[in-house]
C-alpha positions as CSV (number, residue, x, y, z in Angstrom):
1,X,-11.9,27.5,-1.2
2,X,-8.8,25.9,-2.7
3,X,-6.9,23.2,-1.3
4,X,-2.6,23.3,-1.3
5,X,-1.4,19.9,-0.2
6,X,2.2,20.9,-2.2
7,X,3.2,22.1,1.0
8,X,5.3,18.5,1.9
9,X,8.7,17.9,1.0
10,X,9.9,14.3,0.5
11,X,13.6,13.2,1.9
12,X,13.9,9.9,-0.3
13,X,16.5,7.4,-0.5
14,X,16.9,5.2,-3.5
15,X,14.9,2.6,-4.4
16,X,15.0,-0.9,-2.8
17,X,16.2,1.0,0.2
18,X,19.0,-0.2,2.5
19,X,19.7,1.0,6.0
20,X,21.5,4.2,5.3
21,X,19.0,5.2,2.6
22,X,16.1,5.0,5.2
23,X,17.7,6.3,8.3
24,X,19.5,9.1,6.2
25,X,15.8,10.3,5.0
26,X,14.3,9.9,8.1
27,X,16.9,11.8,9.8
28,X,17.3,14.4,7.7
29,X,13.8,15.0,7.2
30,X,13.6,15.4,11.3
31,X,16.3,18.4,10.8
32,X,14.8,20.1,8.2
33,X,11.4,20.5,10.4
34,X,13.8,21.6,13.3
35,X,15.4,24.3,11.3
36,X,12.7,25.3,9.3
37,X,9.4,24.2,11.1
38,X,7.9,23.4,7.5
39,X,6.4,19.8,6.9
40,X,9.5,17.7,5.5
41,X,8.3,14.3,5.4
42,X,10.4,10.9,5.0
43,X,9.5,8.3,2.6
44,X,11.0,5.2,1.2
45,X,11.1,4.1,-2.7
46,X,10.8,0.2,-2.0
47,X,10.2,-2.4,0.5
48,X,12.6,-2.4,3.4
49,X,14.7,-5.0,4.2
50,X,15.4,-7.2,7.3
51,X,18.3,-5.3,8.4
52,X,16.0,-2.1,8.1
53,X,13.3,-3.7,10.0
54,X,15.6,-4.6,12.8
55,X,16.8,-1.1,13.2
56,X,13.4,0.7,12.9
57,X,12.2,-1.7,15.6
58,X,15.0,-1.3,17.9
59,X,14.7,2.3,18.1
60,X,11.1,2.7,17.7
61,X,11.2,4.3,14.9
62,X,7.7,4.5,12.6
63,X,8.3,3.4,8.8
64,X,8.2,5.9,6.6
65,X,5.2,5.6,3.9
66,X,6.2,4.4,0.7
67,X,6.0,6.3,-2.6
68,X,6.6,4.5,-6.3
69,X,5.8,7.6,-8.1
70,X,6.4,11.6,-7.9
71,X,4.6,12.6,-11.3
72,X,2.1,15.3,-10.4
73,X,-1.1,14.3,-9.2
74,X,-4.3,15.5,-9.1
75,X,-4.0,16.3,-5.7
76,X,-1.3,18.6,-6.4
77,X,-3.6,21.1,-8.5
78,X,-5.8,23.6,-7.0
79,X,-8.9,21.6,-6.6
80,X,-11.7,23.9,-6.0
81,X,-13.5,23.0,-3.2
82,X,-17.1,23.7,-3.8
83,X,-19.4,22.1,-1.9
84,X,-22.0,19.3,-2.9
85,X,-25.7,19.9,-2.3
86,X,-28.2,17.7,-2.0
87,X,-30.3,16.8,-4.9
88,X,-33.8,17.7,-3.6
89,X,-32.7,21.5,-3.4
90,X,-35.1,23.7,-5.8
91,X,-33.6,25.0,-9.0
92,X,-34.4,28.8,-7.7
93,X,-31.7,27.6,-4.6
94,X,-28.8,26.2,-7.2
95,X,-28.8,29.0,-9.0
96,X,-28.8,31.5,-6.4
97,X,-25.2,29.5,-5.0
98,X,-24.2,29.4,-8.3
99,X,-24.2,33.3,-9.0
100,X,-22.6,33.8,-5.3
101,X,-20.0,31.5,-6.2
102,X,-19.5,32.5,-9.6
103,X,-19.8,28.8,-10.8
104,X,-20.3,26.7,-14.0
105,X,-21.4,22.8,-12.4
106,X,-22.5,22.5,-8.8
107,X,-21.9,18.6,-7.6
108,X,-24.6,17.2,-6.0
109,X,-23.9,14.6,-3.3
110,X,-25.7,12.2,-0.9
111,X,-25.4,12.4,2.9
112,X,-22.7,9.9,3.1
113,X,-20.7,12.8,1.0
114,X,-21.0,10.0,-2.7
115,X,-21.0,12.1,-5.6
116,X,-25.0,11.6,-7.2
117,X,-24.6,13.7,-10.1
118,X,-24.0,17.3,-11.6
119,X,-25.9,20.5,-12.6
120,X,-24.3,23.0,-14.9
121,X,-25.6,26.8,-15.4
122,X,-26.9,25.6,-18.7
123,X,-28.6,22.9,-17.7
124,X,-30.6,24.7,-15.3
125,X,-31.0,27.8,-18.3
126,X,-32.5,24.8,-20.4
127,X,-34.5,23.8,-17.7
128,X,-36.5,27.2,-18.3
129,X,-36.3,26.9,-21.8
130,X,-38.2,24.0,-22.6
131,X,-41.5,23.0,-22.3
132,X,-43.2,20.7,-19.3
133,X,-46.8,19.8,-18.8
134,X,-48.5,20.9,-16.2
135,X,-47.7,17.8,-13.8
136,X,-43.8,18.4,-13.8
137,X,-44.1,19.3,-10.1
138,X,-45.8,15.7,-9.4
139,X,-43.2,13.7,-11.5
140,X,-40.4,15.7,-9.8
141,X,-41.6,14.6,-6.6
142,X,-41.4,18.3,-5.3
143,X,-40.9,18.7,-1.7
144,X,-43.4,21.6,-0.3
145,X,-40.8,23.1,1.3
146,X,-39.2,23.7,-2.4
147,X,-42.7,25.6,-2.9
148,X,-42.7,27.6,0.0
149,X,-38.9,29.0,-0.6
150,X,-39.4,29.4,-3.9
151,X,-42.3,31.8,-3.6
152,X,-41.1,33.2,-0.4
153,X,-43.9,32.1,1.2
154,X,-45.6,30.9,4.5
155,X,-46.9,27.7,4.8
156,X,-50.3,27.9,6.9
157,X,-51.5,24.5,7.2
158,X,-49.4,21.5,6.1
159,X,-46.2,20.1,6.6
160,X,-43.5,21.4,4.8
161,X,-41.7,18.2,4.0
162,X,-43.8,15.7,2.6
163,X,-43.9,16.3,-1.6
164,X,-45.6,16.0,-4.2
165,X,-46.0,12.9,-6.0
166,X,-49.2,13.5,-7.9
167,X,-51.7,16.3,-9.5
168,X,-51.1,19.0,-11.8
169,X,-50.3,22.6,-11.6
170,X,-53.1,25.7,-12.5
171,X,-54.0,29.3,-11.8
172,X,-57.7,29.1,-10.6
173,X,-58.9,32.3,-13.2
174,X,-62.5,31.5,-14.3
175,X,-65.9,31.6,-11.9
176,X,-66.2,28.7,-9.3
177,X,-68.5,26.7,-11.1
178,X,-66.0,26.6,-13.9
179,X,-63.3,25.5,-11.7
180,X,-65.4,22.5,-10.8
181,X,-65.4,21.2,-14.5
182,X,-61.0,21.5,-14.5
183,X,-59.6,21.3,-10.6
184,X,-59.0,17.6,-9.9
185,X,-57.9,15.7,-6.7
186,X,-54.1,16.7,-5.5
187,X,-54.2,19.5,-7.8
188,X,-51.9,22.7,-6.6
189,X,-54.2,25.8,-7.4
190,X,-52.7,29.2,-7.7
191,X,-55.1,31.4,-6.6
192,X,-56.3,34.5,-5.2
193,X,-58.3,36.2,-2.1
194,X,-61.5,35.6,-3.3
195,X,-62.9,33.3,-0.8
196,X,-65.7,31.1,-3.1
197,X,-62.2,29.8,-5.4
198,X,-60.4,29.0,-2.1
199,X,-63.5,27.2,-0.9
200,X,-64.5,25.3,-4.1
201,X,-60.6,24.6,-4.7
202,X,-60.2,22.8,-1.2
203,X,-63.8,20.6,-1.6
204,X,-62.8,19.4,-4.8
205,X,-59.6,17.4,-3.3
206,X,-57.0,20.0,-4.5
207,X,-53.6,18.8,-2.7
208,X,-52.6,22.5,-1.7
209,X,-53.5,26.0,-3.1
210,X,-51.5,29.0,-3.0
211,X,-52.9,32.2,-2.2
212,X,-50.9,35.7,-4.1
213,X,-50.6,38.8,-3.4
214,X,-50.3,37.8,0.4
215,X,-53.7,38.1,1.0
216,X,-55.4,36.7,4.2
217,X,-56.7,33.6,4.7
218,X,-60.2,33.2,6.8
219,X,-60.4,31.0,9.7
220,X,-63.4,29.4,7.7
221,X,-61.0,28.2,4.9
222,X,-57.9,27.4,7.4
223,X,-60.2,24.5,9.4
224,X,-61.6,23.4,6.1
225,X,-58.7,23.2,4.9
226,X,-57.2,21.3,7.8
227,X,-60.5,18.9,7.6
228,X,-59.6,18.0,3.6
229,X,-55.5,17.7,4.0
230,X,-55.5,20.6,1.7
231,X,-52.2,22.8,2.3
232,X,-52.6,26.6,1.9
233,X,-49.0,28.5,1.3
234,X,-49.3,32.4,0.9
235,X,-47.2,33.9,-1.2
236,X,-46.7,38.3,-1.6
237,X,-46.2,37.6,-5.5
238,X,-49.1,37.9,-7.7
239,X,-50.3,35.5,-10.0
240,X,-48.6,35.6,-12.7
241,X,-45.7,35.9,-11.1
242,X,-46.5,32.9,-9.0
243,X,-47.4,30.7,-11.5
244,X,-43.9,31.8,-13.7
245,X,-41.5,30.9,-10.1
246,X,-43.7,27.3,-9.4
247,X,-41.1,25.4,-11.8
248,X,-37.9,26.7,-10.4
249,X,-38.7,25.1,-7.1
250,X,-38.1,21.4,-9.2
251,X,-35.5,19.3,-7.0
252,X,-32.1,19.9,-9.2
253,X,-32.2,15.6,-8.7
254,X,-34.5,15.4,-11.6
255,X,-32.4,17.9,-14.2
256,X,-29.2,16.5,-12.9
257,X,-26.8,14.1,-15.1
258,X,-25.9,11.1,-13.3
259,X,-25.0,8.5,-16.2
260,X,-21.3,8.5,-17.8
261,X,-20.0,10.8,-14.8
262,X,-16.3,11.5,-15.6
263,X,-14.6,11.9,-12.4
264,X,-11.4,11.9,-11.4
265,X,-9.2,11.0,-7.9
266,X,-7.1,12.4,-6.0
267,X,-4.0,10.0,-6.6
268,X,-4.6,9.9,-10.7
269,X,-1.8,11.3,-12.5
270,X,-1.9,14.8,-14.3
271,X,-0.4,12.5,-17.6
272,X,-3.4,10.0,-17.5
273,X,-6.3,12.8,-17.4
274,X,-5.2,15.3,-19.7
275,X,-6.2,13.4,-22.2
276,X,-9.4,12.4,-21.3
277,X,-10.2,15.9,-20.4
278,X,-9.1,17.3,-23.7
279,X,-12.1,14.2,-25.1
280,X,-14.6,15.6,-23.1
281,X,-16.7,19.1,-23.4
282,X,-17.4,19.2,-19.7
283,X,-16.3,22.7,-18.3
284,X,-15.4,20.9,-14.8
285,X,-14.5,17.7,-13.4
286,X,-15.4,16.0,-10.2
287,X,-12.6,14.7,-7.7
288,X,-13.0,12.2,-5.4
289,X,-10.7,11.7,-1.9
290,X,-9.2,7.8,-1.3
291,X,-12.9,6.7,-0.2
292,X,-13.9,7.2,-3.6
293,X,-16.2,10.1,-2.0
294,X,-16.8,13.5,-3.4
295,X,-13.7,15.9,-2.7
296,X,-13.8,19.2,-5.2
297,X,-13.8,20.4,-8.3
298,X,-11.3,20.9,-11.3
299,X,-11.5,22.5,-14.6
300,X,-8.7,22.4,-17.5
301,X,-7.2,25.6,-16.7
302,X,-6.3,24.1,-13.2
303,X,-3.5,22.0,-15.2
304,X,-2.0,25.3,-15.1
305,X,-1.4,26.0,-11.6
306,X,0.2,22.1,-11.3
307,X,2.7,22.3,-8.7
308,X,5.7,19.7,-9.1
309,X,6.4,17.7,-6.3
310,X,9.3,19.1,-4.0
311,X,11.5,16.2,-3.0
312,X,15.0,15.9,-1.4
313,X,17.2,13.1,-2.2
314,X,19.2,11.5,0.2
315,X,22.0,8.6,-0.7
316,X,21.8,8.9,-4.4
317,X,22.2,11.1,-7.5
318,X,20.9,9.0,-10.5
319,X,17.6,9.0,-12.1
320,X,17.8,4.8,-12.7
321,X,18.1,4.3,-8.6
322,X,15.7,7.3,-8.1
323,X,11.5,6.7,-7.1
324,X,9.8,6.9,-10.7
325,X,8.9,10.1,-12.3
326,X,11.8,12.2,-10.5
327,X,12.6,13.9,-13.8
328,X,8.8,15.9,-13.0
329,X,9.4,16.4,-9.5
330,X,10.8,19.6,-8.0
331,X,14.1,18.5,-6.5
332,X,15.1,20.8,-3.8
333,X,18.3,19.0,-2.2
334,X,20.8,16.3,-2.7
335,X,22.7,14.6,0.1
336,X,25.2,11.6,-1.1
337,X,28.3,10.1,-1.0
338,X,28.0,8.3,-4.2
339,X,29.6,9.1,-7.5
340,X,27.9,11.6,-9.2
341,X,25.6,10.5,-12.0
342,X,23.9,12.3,-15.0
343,X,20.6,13.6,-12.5
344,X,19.5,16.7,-14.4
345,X,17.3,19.9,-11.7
346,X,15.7,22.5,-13.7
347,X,17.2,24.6,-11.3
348,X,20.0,25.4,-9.0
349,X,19.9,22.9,-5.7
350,X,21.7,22.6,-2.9
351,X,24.1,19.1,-3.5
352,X,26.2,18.1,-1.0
353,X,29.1,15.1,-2.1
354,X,31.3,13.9,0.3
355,X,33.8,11.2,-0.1
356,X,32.7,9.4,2.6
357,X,31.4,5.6,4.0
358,X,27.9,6.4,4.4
359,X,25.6,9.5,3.9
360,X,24.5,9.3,7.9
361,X,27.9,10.9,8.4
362,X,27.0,13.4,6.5
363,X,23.8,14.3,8.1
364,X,25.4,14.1,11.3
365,X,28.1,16.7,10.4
366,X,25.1,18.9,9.0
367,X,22.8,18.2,12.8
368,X,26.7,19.9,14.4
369,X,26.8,22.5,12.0
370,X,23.2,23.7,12.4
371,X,23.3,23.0,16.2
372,X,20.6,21.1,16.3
373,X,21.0,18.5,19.4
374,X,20.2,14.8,18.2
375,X,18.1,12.8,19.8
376,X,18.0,9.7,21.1
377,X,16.3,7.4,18.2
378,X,17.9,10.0,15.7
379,X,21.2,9.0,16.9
380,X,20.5,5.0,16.8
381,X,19.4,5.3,13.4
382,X,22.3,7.4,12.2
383,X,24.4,5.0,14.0
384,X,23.2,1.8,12.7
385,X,23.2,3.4,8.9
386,X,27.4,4.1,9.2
387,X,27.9,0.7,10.7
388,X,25.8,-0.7,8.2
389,X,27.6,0.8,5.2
390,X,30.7,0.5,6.2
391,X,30.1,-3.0,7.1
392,X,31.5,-2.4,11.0
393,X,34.3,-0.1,9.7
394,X,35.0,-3.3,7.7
395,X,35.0,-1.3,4.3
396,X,37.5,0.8,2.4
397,X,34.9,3.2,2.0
398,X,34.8,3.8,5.7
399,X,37.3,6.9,7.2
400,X,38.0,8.0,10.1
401,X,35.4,10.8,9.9
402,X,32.7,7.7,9.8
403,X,34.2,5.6,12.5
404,X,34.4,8.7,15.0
405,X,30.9,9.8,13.9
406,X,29.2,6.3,14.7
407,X,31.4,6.2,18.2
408,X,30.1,9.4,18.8
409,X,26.5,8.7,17.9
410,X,26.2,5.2,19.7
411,X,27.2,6.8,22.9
412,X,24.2,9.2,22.8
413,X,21.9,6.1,21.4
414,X,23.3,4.1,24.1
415,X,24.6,1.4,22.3
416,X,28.3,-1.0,21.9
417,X,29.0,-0.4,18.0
418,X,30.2,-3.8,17.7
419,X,27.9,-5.7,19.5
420,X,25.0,-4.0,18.3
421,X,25.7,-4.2,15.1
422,X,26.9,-8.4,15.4
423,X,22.7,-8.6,16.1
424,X,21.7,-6.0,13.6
425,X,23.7,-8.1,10.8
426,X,22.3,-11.6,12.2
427,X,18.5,-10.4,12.0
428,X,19.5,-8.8,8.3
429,X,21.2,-12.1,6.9
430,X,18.3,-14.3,8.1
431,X,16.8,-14.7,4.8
432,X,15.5,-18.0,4.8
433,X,11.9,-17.4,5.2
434,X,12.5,-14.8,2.1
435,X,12.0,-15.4,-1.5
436,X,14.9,-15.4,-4.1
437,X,13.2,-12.3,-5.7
438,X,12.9,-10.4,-2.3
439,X,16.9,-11.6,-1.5
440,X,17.9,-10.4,-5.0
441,X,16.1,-7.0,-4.9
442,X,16.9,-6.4,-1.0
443,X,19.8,-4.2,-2.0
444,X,20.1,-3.5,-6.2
445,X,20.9,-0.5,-8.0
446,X,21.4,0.0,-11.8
447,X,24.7,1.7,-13.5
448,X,24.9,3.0,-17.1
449,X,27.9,3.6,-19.2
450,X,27.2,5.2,-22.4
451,X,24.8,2.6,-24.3
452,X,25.6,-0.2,-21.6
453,X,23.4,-0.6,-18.8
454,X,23.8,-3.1,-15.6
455,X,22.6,-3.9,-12.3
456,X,24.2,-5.0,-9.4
457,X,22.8,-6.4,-6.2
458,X,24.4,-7.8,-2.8
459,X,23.6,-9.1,0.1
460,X,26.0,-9.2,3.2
461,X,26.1,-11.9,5.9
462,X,28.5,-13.3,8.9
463,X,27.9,-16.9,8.0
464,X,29.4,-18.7,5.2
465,X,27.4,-21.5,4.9
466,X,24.0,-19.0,4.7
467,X,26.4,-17.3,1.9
468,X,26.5,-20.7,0.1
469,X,22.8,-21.2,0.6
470,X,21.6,-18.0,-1.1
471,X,24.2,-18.7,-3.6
472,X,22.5,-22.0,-4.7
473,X,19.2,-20.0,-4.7
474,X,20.5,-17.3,-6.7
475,X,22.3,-18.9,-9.6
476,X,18.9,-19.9,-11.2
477,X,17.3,-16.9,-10.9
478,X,19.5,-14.7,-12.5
479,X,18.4,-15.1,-15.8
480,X,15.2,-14.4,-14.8
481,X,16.0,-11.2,-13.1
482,X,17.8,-10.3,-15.9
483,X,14.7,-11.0,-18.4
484,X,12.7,-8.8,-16.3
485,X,15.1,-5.6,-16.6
486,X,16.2,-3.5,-19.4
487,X,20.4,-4.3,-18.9
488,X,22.8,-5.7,-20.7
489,X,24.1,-7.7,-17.4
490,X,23.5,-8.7,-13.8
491,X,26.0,-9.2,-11.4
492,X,25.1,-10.0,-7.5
493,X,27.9,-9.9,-4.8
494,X,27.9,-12.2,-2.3
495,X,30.0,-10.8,0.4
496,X,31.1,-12.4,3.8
497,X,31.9,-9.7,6.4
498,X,34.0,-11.6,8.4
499,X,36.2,-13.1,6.0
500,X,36.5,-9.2,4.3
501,X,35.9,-11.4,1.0
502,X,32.9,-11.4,-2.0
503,X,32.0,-14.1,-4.1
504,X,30.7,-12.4,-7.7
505,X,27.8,-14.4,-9.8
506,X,26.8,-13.1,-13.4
507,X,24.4,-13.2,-16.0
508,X,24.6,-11.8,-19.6
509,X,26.4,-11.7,-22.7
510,X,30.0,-11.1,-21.9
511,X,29.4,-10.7,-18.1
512,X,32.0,-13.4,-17.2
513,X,34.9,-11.7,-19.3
514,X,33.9,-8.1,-18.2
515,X,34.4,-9.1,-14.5
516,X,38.0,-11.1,-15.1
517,X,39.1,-7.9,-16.9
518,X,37.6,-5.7,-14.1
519,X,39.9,-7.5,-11.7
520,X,42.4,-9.4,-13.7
521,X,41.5,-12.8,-13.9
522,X,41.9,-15.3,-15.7
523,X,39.1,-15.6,-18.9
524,X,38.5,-19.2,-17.9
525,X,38.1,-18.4,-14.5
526,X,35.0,-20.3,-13.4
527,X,34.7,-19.4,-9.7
528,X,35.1,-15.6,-8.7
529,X,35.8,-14.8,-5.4
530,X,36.9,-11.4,-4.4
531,X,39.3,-11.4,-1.5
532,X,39.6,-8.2,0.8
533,X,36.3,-7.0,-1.1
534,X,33.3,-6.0,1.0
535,X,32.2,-2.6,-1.2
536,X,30.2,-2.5,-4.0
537,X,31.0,1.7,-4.2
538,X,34.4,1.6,-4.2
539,X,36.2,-1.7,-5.3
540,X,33.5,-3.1,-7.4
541,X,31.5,-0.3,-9.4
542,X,34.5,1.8,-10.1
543,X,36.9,-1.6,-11.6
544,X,33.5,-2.6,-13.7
545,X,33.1,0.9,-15.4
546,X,37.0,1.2,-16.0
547,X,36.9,-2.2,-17.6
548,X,33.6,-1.3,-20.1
549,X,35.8,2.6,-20.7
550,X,38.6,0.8,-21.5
């Protein structure tokens, strides 16, 4: 059996995800399940911010797991699911599952499900090959019940789970008064119906004997037997026979490797193993689940079958604001209202662009398209994401198409835009319990021109004088933030929604002079505030790439 987890689809916003990149993906990710009935699944790229929180605890909405990285895993491979035995099982019984299952290593496990160790088919060919002395059984601590499967037997008298710990192994051949010189105490005699070997075998302290050629066993020799602690098994086979089947009843515990296991888990990356499989000789690999217990099995030629992780993205287009490793995931979708970036899909996908305030609108034309009736929470969250981006209608980004869709969506959520979103943009702008390296990632994305690359964050508030507070915050830890990134320059936007105004800080070579030429200022300017400026898309982004073209 073969597990398929590749089943989910991802709906991800960008990373350091604001309210529209969250609510868009959990939104959407509720209409694809509607339409299609198939597990779509939203997840976030980042922490969430306090605006986010607010909204996701208004509506009751759960938060949707995060995910840093959608590079194939292990998990996404067909991990054979062969199930672990437990180490006492007799060599005879391993090999039998092995040939039914057509397999090369069989895991062996405790009962708490921890991987102990593994068997291969040549270990257990080797096993047969080589040579043991005659107390193997003994040092193996064989249980009787090993024996008695083995050698399709019947166990007469004794209890079939105690085992062996000492004594050797023989075949009682000669006369019985030779046996007396060779048959010591916990000996297992193989043996057959002649009653004067059965007799002398059990008074000389021999632990068990086992009678071929499933001959009968007197009462006489059964009490005597019980009276010594001698077990009697009766096998049909014959001697030889007998005495060639003893070994393969060995618990697979004492053949198994255990030492220098290389095992692998289910969130390890297809990149990081290949390489130590292609090190090792082993035919198969252990997996272990997120316990760090046994899960399956996985060879090299299970690389094959990788399946790329399917993922729809939702308020973005470029790899540098996208959840690591997108350029090995299986995109399936795009739903923005950005500019469009240099993404590459290796195939055709469906993209959907509008030139609108917020991707929620979008969404919400696509829930009255499909006919799919919104509810409740849905409706909240869509509605908080247009208010949010738009900044209350506030931004030039915002049309009429937004500002009718959030109307439309507060009435079924059951909520005043305005006033609602007054409390939503109090709880986001509280940032005083927040570090400066939470404030300056709360809402960030990266840009690249041709060779140049920089970031800009923002944060948006109603209050001026918590405005002037983050700014004094801020201004030293810009050169740290932009140590820490591979860009040419930072710029963070400061921007007060009631005044409609931003207040631009910088950091890099040239920074200051790209932003005056950007807006027209003066190179000596040394304060730069931004008036009627509330949107990062449309009035800041596009003036800082026409400056760098031109």
């Amino acid at each position: 059996m073969k597990n398929h987890t590749n089943a989910v689809v991802n709906v991800i916003g960008h990373i350091n995800p604001d309210t529209d990149s969250l609510c868009s993906a959990i939104a959407y990710a509720h209409l694809k399940r509607e339409l299609t009935g198939q597990e779509y699944v939203a997840r976030r790229a980042g922490q969430v911010n306090a605006e986010s929180k607010f909204v996701l605890d208004y509506f009751h909405a759960e938060l949707p797991d995060y995910v840093g990285d959608v590079r194939t895993q292990v998990m996404d491979i067909d991990v054979n699911r062969v199930v672990g035995v437990d180490a006492e099982i007799s060599l005879k019984k391993a090999w039998t599952i092995m040939q039914e299952g057509m397999l090369q290593t069989l895991p062996i496990v405790n009962k708490d499900g921890v991987l102990q160790g593994l068997i291969t088919i040549e270990d257990i060919a080797k096993s047969y090959m080589d040579v043991y002395d005659s107390r193997v059984i003994a040092t193996a601590n064989t249980p009787f019940c090993n024996l008695i499967e083995t050698l399709d037997g019947e166990l007469l008298r004794g209890d079939d789970q105690e085992k062996i710990h000492s004594g050797k192994c023989l075949i009682a051949a000669a006369n019985p008064d030779l046996m007396e010189s060779y048959i010591e105490k916990d000996d297992i005699v193989i043996l057959g119906n002649r009653y004067e070997s059965q007799l002398c075998a059990i008074e000389m302290g021999a632990r068990c004997i086992i009678v071929c050629d499933g001959a009968q066993v007197s009462f006489t020799i059964s009490r005597l037997a019980e009276n010594h602690g001698c077990f009697i098994i009766k096998t049909p086979y014959d001697t030889f026979t007998a005495s060639r089947l003893i070994n393969q009843s060995i618990p697979i515990g004492f053949f198994m490797k255990q030492k220098s296991l290389v095992t692998f888990g289910l969130g390890e990356f297809l990149d990081d193993i290949r390489e130590t499989m292609t090190k090792k000789r082993y035919r198969d690999f252990p997996v272990l689940d997120w316990n760090g217990k046994y899960f399956g099995m996985i060879s090299r030629r299970s690389l094959l079958g990788a399946r790329r992780k399917k993922v729809i993205l939702v308020d973005h287009n470029e790899p540098t604001q996208s959840v690591d490793g997108i350029e090995e995931a299986q995109i399936l979708e795009i739903i923005d209202h950005h500019r469009i970036g240099s993404i590459e899909t290796m195939q055709p996908v469906y993209f959907r662009n509008q030139p609108l305030g917020c991707t929620a609108t979008i969404i919400y034309q696509m829930y009255q398209e499909c006919g799919v009736e919104i509810p409740q929470q849905i409706a909240g969250l869509l509605c908080s994401a247009i208010l949010s981006d738009t900044l209350i209608f506030r931004s030039p980004t915002c049309t009429a198409i937004d500002r009718r869709s959030a109307e439309e969506l507060a009435e079924i959520a059951g909520i005043v835009p305005e006033e609602y979103a007054e409390k939503m943009f109090q709880a986001g702008s509280d940032l005083s319990a927040k570090s400066e390296e939470e404030i300056f990632y709360q809402d960030f994305k990266k840009f690249v021109l041709g060779d140049i690359t920089f970031g800009v964050g923002q944060i948006n508030s109603m209050s001026a004088e918590e405005l002037e507070a983050i700014k004094d915050r801020m201004l030293p830890y810009m050169q740290k933030a932009l140590a820490s990134h591979e860009v040419d320059m930072i710029f963070f936007m400061l921007t007060n929604i009631r005044e409609e105004s931003t207040e631009m800080l910088w950091e890099g070579t040239n920074a200051k002079e790209l932003l005056a030429a950007a807006f027209a200022l003066p190179q000596d300017i040394g304060q730069i505030v931004l008036q009627h400026t509330v949107s990062r898309k449309k009035q800041v982004i596009p003036a800082i790439l026409n400056a760098l073209q031109e």
